[in-house]
C-alpha positions in Angstrom: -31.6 -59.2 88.9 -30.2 -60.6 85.8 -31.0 -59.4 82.7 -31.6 -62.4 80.7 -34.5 -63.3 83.2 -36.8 -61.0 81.6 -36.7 -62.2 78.0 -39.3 -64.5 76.9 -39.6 -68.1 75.9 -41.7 -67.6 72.1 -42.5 -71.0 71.9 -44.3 -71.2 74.3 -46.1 -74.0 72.3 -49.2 -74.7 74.3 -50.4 -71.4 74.1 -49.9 -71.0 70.0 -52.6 -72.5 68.6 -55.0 -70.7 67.1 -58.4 -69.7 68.1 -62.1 -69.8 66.6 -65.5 -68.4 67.2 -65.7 -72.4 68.4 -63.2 -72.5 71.4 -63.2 -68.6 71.8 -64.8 -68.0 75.3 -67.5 -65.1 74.7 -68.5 -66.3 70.9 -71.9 -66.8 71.6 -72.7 -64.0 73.7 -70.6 -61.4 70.9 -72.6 -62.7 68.0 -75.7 -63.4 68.9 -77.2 -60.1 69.5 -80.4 -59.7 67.4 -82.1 -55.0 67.0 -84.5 -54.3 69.8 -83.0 -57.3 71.8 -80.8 -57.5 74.8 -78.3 -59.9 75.9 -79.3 -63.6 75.4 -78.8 -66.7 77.6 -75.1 -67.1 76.4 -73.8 -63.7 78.2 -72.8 -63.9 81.5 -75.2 -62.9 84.2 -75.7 -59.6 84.6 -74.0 -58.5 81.3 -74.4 -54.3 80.7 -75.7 -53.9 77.3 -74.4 -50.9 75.3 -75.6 -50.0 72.1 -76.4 -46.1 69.7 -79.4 -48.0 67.9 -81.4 -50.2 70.3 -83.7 -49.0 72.6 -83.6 -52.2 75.0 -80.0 -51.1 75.6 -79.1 -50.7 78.9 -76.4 -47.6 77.7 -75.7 -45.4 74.9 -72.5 -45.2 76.0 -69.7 -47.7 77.2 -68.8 -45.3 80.1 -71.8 -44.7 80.9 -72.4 -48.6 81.4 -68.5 -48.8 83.1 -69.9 -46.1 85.7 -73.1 -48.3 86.3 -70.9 -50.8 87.9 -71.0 -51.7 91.7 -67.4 -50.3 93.3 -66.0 -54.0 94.7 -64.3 -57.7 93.6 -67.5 -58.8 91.8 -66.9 -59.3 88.0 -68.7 -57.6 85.7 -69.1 -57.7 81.5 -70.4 -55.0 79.2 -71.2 -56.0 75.3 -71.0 -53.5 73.3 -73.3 -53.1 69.9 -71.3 -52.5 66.1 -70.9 -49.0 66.0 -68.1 -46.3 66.4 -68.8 -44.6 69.9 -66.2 -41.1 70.8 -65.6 -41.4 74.1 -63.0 -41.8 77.1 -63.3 -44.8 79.0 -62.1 -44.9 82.1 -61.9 -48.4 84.5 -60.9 -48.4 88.0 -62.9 -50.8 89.8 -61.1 -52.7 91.3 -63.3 -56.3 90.8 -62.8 -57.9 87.4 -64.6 -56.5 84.3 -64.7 -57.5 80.7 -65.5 -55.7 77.4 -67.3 -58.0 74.9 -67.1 -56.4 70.9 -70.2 -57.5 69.0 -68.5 -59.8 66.3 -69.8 -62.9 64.5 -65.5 -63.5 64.1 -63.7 -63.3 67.3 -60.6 -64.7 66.5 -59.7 -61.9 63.6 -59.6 -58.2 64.5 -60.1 -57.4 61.0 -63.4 -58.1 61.1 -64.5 -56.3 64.3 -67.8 -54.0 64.7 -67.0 -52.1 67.7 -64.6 -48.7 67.6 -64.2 -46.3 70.7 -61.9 -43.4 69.7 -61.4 -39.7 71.2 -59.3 -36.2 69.5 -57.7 -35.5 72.4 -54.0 -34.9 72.7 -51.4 -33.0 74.8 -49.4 -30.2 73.0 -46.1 -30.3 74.5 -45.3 -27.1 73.6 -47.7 -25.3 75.7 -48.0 -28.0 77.9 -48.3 -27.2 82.3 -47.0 -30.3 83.0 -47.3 -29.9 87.1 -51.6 -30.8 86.2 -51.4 -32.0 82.7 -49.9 -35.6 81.7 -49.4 -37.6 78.5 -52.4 -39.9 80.1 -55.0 -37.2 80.0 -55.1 -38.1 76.0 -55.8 -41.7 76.5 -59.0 -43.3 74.6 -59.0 -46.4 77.4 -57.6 -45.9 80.6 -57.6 -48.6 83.2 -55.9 -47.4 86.7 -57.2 -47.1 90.0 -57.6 -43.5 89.5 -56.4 -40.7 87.1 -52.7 -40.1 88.6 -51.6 -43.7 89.0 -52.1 -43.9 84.8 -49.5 -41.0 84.7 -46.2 -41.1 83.3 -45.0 -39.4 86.3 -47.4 -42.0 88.5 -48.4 -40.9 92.1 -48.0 -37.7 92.0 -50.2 -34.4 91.2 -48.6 -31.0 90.8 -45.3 -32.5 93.0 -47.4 -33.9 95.8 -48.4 -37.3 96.6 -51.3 -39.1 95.5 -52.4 -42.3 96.9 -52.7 -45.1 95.3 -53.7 -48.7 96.4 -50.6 -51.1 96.7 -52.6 -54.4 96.2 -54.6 -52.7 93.2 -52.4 -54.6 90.8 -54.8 -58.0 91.3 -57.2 -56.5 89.4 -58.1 -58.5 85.9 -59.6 -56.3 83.3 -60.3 -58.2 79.9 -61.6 -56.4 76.2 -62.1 -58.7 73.4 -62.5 -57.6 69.8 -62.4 -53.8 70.4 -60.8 -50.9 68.8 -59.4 -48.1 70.6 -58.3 -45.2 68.4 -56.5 -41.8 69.1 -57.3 -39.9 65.9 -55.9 -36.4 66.7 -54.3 -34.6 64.4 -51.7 -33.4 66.6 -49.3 -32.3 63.9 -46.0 -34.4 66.0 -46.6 -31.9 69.1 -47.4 -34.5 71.5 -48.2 -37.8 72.9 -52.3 -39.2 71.8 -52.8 -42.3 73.7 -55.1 -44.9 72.6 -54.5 -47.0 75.6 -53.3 -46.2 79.2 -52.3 -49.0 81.7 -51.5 -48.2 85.4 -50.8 -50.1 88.5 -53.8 -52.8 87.3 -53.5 -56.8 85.3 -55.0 -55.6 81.6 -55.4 -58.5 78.5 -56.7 -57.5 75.1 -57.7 -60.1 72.5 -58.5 -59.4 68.7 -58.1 -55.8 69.3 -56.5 -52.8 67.5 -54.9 -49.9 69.0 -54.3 -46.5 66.6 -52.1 -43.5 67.0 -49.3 -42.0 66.1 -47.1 -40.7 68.8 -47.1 -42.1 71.7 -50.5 -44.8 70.7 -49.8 -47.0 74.1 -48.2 -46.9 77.6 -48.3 -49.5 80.3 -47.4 -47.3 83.5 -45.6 -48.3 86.7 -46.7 -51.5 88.2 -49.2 -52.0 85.1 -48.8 -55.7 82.9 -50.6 -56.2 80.0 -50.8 -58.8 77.8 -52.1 -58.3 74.4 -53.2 -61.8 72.2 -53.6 -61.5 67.9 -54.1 -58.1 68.5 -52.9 -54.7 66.8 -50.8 -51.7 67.3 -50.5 -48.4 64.9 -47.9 -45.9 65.8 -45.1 -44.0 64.8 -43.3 -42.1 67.4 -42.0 -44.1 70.4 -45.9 -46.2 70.1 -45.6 -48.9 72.6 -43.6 -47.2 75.7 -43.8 -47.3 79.7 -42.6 -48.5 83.3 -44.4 -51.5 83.1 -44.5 -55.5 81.2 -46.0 -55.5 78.1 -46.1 -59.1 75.9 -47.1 -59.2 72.5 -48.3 -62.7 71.3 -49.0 -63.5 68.2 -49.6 -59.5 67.2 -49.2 -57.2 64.2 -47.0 -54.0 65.2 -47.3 -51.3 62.2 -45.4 -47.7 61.7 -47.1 -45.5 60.4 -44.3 -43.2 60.2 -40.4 -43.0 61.0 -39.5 -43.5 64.0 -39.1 -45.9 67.2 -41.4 -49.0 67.7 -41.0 -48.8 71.6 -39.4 -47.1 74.3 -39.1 -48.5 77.8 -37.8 -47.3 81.0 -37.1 -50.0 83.9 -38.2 -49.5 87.1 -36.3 -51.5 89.2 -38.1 -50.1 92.6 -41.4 -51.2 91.6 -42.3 -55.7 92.5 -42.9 -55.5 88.5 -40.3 -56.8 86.5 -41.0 -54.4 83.8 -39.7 -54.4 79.6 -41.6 -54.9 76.6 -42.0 -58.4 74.9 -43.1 -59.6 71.1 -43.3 -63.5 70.4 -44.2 -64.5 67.1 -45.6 -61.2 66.1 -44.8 -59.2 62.8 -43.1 -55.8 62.9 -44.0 -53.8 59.6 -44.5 -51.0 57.7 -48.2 -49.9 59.1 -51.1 -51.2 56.3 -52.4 -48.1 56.5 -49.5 -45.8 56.3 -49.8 -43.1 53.7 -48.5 -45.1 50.6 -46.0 -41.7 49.7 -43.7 -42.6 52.8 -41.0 -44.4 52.1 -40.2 -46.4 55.5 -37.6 -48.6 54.0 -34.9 -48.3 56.8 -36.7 -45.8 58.5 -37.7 -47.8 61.6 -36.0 -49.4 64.7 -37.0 -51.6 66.9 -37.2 -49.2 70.0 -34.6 -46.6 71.8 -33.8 -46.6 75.6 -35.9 -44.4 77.5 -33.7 -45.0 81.1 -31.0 -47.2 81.3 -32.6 -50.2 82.9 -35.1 -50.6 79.4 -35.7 -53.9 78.2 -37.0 -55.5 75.1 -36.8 -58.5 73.5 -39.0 -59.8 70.5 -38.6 -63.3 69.9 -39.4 -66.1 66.4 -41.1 -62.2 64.8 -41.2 -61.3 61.4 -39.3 -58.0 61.0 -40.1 -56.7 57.1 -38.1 -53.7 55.4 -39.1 -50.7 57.1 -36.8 -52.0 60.0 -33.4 -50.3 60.1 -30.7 -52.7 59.9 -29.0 -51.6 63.0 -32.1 -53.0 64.9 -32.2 -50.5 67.9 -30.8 -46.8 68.4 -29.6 -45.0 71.4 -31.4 -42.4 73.1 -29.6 -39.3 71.1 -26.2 -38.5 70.2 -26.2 -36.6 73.3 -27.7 -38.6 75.7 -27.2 -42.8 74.7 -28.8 -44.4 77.9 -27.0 -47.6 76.6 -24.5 -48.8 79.5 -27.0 -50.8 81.6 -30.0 -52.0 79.0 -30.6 -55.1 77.7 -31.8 -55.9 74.1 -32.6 -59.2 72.7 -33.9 -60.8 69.9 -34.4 -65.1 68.5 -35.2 -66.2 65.9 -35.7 -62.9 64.3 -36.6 -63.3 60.6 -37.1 -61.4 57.4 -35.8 -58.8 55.4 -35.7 -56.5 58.3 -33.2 -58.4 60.4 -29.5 -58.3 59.6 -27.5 -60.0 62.2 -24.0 -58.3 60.8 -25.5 -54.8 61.2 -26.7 -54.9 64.5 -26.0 -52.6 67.2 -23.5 -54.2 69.8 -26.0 -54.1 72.8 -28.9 -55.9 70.8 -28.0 -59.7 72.3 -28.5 -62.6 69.5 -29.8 -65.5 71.1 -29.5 -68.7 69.9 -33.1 -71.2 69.9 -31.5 -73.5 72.7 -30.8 -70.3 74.8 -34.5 -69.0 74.8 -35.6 -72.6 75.4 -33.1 -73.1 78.2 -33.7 -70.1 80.0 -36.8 -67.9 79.4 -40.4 -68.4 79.7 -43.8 -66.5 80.0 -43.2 -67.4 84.0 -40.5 -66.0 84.3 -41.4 -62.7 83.3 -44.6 -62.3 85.4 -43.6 -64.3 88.1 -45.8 -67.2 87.0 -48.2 -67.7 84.4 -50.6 -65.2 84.4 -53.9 -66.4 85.5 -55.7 -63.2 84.7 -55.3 -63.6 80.7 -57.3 -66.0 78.5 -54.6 -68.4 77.2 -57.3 -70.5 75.2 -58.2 -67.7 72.6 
C-alpha cells in the first residue's frame, strides 16, 4: 500500500463550514434543560438523563446511566447536566450511543458545562505489565471490552482474549464534553483522557487534557474528532489506529512530541494520524515559566510503518524547525515512515529546516490525490459532518 494514500485531502470544502447552535444536531435537546426537569420533547426518545443536582435525574452518574443501557444495535443518548463528574466511563455496547453536554453554545468548546475527569495513572516504574496497561488510566474508554482498548490489544497476561471482529461498526458520538486526566504523575507514566479500541468514535466541541500520553486510538479503532481540543505533552495523541483532526486546537503543555504512531499493516484499518486545518501551539494553559519556543515537534515514529500528515494547519513557535524527530539516537525507526505536511503555515514551519523524511506537498498534490475517502475507505457515515 502506497504511502501517499493515507494523507488527507484538507480542503475538503464541503465539510468546512462552520457550525451553530442553529444547524447543530442536538441544540435543542443540550440547552433546554430547565432544575427539577427532565429531558424535553427535543431529545431523542428515550434519552438517559444524568445530572449531581436534580432529583428527576434518571443518574448521578454518567456510567451509571452507560451501564443502564440494553446490551444490542439499538441507539441510545445520555444528556448530561453542567457539572464536573470524577469518574471512568466505560462504553462497549455494541449499538450506537451518544453523549449530549448540557450547553446553550454547541459549536464552541470553550463554553462547555460538562467535565468527566479521573487521577488515575500507570507508574511505569513499578509497573506489572503482564495485567496492567497504559489503558487502565483512561478517563473515557470505548472498546468492546477492557483488553481490546490495550496497547498491547487482545491479549491478557500473554494469552489470548477475544475480541469481536465486526465490532468496529459500532458509532459512538460525545458532543461538547470534557474528558480530563489530571494526575499528577510526576512524568512516570502514561494518564489517558481518552482510549479508542476496535470501535467507530467522533467527538465534537470537546476537550481532551493530560499530559503524557492524554489520547490513544488502539488497533482497529478510527476516530474522528470535529473543533475539538487536545492538551498534552509527552507523545499526547499516539496509537495503532486513524485519528483525523478537523478543524481542532492541538496544545503542549510541555516539551515534547505532539504524536506518536505505530502502523499496523495487519489490521483492515489503514491506520496514521491526520490534522486538517487545525492549529498546533504552545498549550493556553501551559505554565507561563516554560519556555516552548523550539521545544516541540510534530510527532516521532513509534514503528516504522507511522504516518502523519497535518495539512493547511497553523504551526506557532513552540514547533521545532526540524518538524519531526526520530525515535532516539539509538533507535531512528525512520527507513519505512511517511511524513507529510500542505500548506503548513506560521512561524512554526520552516520548509529549509525540515527533516528529509517529512514530504512537502504541493496544494495541487493534496487535491490530486488525497481525500477523507481515501483514508477510511469511504466517507465515514458514522460522524456528523454538518456540525
Amino acid at each position: 500500500m502506497a504511502p501517499a494514500q493515507f494523507l488527507v485531502f484538507a480542503a475538503f470544502a464541503i465539510f468546512s463550514g462552520c457550525a451553530s447552535a442553529t444547524f447543530a444536531r442536538y441544540a435543542a435537546c443540550q440547552s433546554t434543560l430547565k432544575p427539577k426537569s427532565l429531558p424535553t420533547q427535543f431529545c431523542p426518545a428515550g434519552t438517559k438523563y444524568v445530572s449531581q443536582t436534580d432529583g428527576n435525574a434518571h443518574f448521578s452518574s454518567v456510567q451509571a446511566a452507560v451501564a443502564s443501557l440494553p446490551n444490542d444495535t439499538s441507539p441510545a443518548f445520555i444528556l448530561i447536566a453542567a457539572g464536573t463528574y470524577q469518574e471512568a466511563v466505560n462504553i462497549s455496547r455494541k449499538g450506537p450511543t451518544t453523549l449530549l453536554g448540557q450547553t446553550a453554545h454547541p459549536a464552541s468548546y470553550t463554553q462547555n458545562l460538562v467535565t468527566i475527569f479521573n487521577t488515575i495513572f500507570i507508574n511505569q516504574t513499578t509497573q506489572n505489565a503482564s495485567i496492567q496497561d497504559n489503558a487502565d488510566s483512561a478517563v473515557l474508554t470505548v472498546a468492546p471490552n477492557k483488553y481490546a482498548a490495550w496497547t498491547g490489544a487482545g491479549y491478557y497476561g500473554g494469552t489470548p482474549v477475544p475480541i469481536p471482529d465486526d465490532f468496529g461498526s459500532t458509532d459512538f458520538k460525545a458532543y461538547n464534553i470534557n474528558f480530563e486526566n489530571r494526575a499528577n504523575n510526576g512524568g512516570v507514566g502514561p494518564a489517558l483522557a481518552v482510549g479508542i479500541g476496535f470501535a467507530n468514535a467522533s467527538f465534537y466541541a470537546s476537550t481532551f487534557r493530560g499530559m503524557q500520553d492524554t489520547m490513544f486510538i488502539g488497533k482497529n479503532g478510527s476516530a474522528v474528532f470535529r473543533k475539538s481540543q487536545v492538551l498534552g505533552s509527552v507523545d499526547y495523541i499516539y496509537g495503532f489506529g486513524t485519528a483525523y483532526f478537523d478543524q481542532s486546537l492541538i496544545g503542549s503543555r510541555g516539551a515534547g512530541c505532539t504524536t506518536a504512531w505505530k502502523g499496523t499493516p495487519n489490521y483492515t484499518n489503514t491506520y496514521g494520524a491526520y490534522f486538517s486545518q487545525s492549529s498546533i501551539v504552545r498549550s493556553p494553559d501551559a505554565n507561563p515559566s516554560l519556555d516552548l519556543t523550539g521545544h516541540q515537534t510534530l510527532g516521532r515514529p513509534w514503528n516504522n510503518a507511522s504516518v502523519v500528515a497535518y495539512m493547511d494547519s497553523y504551526l506557532d513557535s513552540s514547533i521545532n524547525p526540524a518538524g519531526f524527530q526520530i525515535w532516539s539516537p539509538t533507535d531512528p525507526r525512520n527507513e519505512t515512515i511517511y511524513y507529510a505536511e500542505e500548506g503548513s503555515h506560521g512561524p512554526g514551519f520552516n520548509a529549509s529546516a525540515r527533516v528529509p523524511f517529512d514530504h512537502l506537498l504541493t496544494a495541487a498534490q493534496a487535491r490530486h490525490n488525497f481525500t477523507v475517502e481515501k483514508i477510511f475507505g469511504g466517507l465515514p457515515k458514522w460522524v456528523d459532518w454538518e456540525f
